[in-house]
C-alpha positions in Angstrom: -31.1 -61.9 26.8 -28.6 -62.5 24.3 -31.4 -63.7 21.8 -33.4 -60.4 22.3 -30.2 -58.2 21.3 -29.1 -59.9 18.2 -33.2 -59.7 17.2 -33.1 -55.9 18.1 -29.5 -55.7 16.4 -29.6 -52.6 13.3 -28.1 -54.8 10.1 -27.8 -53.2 6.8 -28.4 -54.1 3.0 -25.6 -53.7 0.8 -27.3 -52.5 -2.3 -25.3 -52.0 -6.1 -26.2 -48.6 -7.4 -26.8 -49.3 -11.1 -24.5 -47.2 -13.3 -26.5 -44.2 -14.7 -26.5 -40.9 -16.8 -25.4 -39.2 -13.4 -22.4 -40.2 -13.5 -19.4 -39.3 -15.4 -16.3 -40.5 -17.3 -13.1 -40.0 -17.1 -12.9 -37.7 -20.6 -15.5 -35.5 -19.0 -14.4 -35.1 -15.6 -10.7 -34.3 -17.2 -12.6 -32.1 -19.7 -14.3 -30.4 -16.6 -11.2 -30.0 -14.7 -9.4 -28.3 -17.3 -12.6 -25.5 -17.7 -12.6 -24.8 -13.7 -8.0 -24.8 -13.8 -9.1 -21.9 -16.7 -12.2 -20.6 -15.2 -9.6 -19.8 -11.9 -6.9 -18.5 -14.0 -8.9 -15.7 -15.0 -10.2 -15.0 -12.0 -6.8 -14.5 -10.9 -5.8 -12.5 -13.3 -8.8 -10.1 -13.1 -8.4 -9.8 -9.3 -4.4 -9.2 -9.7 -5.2 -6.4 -12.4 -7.6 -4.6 -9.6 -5.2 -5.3 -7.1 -2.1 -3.4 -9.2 -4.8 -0.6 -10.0 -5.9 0.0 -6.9 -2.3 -0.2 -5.2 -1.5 2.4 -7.8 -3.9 4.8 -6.8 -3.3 4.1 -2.9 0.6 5.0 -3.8 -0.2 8.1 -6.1 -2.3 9.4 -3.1 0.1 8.7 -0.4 3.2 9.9 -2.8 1.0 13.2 -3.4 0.2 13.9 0.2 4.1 13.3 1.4 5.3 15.5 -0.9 2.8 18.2 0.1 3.8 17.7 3.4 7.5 18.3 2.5 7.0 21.4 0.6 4.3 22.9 3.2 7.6 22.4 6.2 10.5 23.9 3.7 7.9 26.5 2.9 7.0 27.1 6.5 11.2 26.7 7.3 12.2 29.4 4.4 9.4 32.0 6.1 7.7 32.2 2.6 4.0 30.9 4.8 3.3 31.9 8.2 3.5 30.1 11.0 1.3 27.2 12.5 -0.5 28.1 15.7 2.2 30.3 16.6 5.0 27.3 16.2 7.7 29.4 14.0 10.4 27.0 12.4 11.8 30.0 10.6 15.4 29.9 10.2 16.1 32.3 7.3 15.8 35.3 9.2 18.1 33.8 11.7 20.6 33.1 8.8 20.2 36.3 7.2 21.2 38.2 10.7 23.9 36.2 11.7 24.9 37.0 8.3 24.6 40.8 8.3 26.3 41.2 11.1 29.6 39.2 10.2 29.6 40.8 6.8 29.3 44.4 8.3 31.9 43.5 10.9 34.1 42.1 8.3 33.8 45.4 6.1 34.1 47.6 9.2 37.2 45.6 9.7 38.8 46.6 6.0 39.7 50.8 6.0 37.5 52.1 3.2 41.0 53.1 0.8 42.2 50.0 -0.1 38.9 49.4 -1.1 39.1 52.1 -3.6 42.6 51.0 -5.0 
């Protein structure tokens, strides 16, 4: 039993490689090195320079449609465009009322000669 195991047992061959043009030396692997560390440099700083454009352009549309926004509610708020689906945020006729009336009180308030004086 123990003979028919050590028959059927896998062995290997070491076997030496002989050196050939496949390989490389130290010079060129160093040589190669340095062309991939500068190959990836550029690549970074193409992909960086896209990446700053194309943040720019995402911030110039966003900054655009804020300030849209901003000037569409004062706009809306002053009365100088209509109301949204009936939602009015007017406040400068409120303001202007208010107004009118403690102005006219005050001048009803003052007798009209000392006004003349």
């Amino acid at each position: 039993m123990v003979e028919m195991i050590l028959k059927e047992f896998p062995l290997t061959e070491v076997v030496r490689v002989p050196m050939n043009k496949d390989t490389y030396t130290k010079a060129e692997v160093d040589a190669l090195i340095k062309y991939a560390i500068d190959e990836a440099r550029k690549i970074d700083e193409a992909s960086m320079a896209k990446h700053n454009r194309d943040a720019t352009v995402i911030s110039m549309i966003l900054g655009f449609t804020a300030l849209a926004l901003f000037v569409d509610g004062l706009l809306r708020l002053l009365g100088i465009i209509p109301p949204f689906m009936e939602i009015d945020i007017d406040v400068l006729d409120r303001i202007v009322d208010r107004v009118e009336i403690d102005v006219l009180d005050k001048i009803k308030q003052v007798p009209i000669q000392k006004l003349f004086r």
